[in-house]
C-alpha positions in Angstrom: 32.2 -13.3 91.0 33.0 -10.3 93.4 30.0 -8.2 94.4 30.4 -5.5 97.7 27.9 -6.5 100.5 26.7 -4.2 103.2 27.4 -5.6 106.7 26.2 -2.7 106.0 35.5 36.4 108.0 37.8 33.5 106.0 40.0 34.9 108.7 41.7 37.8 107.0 45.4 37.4 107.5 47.0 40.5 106.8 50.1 41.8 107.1 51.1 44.6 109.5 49.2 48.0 108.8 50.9 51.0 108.1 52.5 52.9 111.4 49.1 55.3 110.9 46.7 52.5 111.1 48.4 51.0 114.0 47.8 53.9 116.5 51.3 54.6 116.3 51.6 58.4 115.6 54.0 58.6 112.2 57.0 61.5 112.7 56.2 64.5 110.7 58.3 66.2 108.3 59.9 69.6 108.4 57.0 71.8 108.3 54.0 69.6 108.0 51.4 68.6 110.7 51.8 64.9 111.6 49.3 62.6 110.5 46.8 61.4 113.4 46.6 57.9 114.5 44.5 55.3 112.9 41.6 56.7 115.0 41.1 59.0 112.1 40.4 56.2 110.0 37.6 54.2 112.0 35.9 52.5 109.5 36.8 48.6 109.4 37.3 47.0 106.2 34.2 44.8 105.6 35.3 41.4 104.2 32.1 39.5 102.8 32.3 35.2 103.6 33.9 33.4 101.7 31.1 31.1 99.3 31.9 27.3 99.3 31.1 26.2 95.9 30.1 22.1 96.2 31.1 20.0 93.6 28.1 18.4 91.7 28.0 15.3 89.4 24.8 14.6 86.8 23.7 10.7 86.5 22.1 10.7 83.0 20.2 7.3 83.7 17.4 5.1 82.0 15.0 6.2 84.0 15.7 9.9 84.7 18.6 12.2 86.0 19.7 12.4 89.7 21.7 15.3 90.5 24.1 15.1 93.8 26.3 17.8 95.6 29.6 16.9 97.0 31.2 17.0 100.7 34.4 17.6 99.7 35.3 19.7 103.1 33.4 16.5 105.2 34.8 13.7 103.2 37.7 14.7 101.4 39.2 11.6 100.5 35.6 9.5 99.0 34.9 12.5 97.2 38.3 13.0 95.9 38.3 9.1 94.8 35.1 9.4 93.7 35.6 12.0 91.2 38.4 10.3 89.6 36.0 7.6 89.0 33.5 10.4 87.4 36.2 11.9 85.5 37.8 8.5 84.1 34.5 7.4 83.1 34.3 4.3 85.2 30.6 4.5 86.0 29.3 5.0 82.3 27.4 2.6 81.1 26.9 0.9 84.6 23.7 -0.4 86.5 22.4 -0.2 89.8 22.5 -4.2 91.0 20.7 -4.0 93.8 17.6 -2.2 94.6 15.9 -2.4 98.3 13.1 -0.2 98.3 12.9 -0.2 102.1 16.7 0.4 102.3 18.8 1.8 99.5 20.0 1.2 95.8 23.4 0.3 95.0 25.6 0.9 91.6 28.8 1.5 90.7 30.4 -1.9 90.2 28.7 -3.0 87.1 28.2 -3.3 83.6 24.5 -4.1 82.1 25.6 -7.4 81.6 26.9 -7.8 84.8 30.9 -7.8 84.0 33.0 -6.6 86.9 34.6 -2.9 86.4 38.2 -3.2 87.7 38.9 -0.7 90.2 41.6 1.9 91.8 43.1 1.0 95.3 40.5 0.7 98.5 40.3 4.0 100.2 39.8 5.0 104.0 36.7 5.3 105.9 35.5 8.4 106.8 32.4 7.5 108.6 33.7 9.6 111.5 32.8 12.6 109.9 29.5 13.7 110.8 27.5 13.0 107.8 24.3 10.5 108.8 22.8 8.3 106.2 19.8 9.7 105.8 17.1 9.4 103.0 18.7 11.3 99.7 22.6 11.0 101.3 25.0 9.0 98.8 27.8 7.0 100.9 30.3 4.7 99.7 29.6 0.4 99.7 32.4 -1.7 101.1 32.9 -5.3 102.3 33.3 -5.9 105.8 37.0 -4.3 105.9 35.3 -0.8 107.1 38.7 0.3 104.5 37.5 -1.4 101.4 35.4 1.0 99.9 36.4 1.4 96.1 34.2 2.7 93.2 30.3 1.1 94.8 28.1 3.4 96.6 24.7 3.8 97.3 22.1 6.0 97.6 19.7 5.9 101.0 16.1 5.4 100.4 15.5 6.0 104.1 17.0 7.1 107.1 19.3 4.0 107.9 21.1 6.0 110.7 21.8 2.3 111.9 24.6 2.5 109.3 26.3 5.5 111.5 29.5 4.8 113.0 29.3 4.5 116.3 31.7 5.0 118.8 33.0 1.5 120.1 30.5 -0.2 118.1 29.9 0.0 113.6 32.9 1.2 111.9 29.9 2.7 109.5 29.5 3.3 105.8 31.1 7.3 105.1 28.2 9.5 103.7 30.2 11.6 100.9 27.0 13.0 98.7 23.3 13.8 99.0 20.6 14.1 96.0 19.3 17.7 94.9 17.5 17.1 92.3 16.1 13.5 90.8 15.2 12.4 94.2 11.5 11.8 92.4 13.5 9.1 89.6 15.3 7.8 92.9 12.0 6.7 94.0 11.1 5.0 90.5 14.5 3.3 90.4 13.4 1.9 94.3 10.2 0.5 92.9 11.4 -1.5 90.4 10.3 -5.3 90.4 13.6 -7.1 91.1 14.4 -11.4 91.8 17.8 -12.6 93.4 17.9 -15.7 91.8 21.4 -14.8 89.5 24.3 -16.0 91.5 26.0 -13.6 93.6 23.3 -10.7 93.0 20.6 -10.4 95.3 17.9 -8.1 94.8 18.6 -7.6 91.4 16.1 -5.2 89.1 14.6 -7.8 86.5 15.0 -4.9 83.7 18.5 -3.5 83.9 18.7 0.4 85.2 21.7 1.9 83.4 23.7 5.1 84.4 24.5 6.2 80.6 26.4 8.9 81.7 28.0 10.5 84.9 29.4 13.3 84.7 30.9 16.8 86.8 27.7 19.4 86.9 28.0 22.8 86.5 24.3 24.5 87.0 25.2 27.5 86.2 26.4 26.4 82.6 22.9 24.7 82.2 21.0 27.8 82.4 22.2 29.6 80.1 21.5 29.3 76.3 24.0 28.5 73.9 25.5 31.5 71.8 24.0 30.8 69.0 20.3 30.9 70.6 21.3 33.8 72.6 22.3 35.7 69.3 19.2 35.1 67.8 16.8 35.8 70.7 18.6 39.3 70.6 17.6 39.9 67.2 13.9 39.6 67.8 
């Protein structure tokens, strides 16, 4: 049986103003006064930042939902591959198999009966990245090939910066996610009683703690009522 174990502005790029915005005094015409330099025109355009808009994804779980945001600019590639997961619906109806209250809790890999989930190719590390593993971060599991990360990942319970990458030393475990919201059913999920004595699964929870459903989060979406309920709250 195959289980993963921790050894663990937007610069405005515009083209070429006009010859009047340029300082460059345009020619006049027959009998007209030539328009002054761009000198006349002194106010600069204002252009507001640019809003990064994380990705989110909902676990609808047995115990409570955990909301997390993305780092897709940080870590491109185990948020990319993660979301396919997401999206394909790899982790529905999938447990988290190891619980450490003192360290993490890891899912991703597993059924509630403890069947295997196939998975996509192994994707790089991206440890280097900045991202410390913190309490509430989400970063991917692997085996001891620091590039052997697939669909596993865990969330930290505590700060376990020891899983960092160091330069010249741990290859580290790439911090993709954090929690926003469920941190509180984190913390239930972290208490559970658990016993290592099935083969290959230490740290088990003795009653299984399923992820029904993940899925992409749009908060937004979630607050506002559904047309029907709108309509008739007009009415009143």
């Amino acid at each position: 049986m195959r289980t993963v174990i921790f050894s663990i502005g937007f610069a405005l790029l515009c083209p070429t103003l006009a010859l009047a915005q340029s300082g460059v005094a345009v020619p006049a015409a027959a009998g007209m006064k030539a328009v002054p330099p761009a000198a006349a025109v002194s106010a600069a355009v204002a252009v507001a930042p640019a809003v990064v808009v994380k990705p989110q994804v909902k676990f609808t779980t047995t115990m409570g939902d955990i909301v997390i945001e993305l780092e897709s600019e940080r870590a491109p590639k185990s948020v990319a591959n993660f979301l396919t997961y997401v999206k394909s619906g790899q982790y529905n109806d999938t447990v988290f198999h190891r619980v450490i209250p003192t360290f993490m809790i890891q899912g991703g890999g597993y059924t509630k009966d403890l069947a295997y989930k196939g998975t996509r190719d192994a994707i790089e590390n991206e440890a280097t990245n900045g991202l410390s593993n913190l309490r509430g971060t989400v970063a991917m599991a692997r085996l001891d090939d620091p590039n052997s990360a697939t669909s596993q990942f865990f969330i930290n319970v505590v700060d376990n910066k020891f899983l960092n990458f160091t330069l010249g030393g741990s290859p580290g475990y790439a911090v993709f996610a954090r929690v926003i919201s469920g941190m509180d059913v984190v913390d239930k999920i972290r208490a559970v009683k658990t016993d290592s004595i099935t083969a290959g699964f230490a740290d088990k929870p003795l009653e299984p703690v399923i992820i029904q459903k993940a899925e992409e989060f749009d908060p937004s979406m979630e607050a506002k009522p559904a047309p029907a309920a709108a309509a008739a709250a007009a009415k009143k």
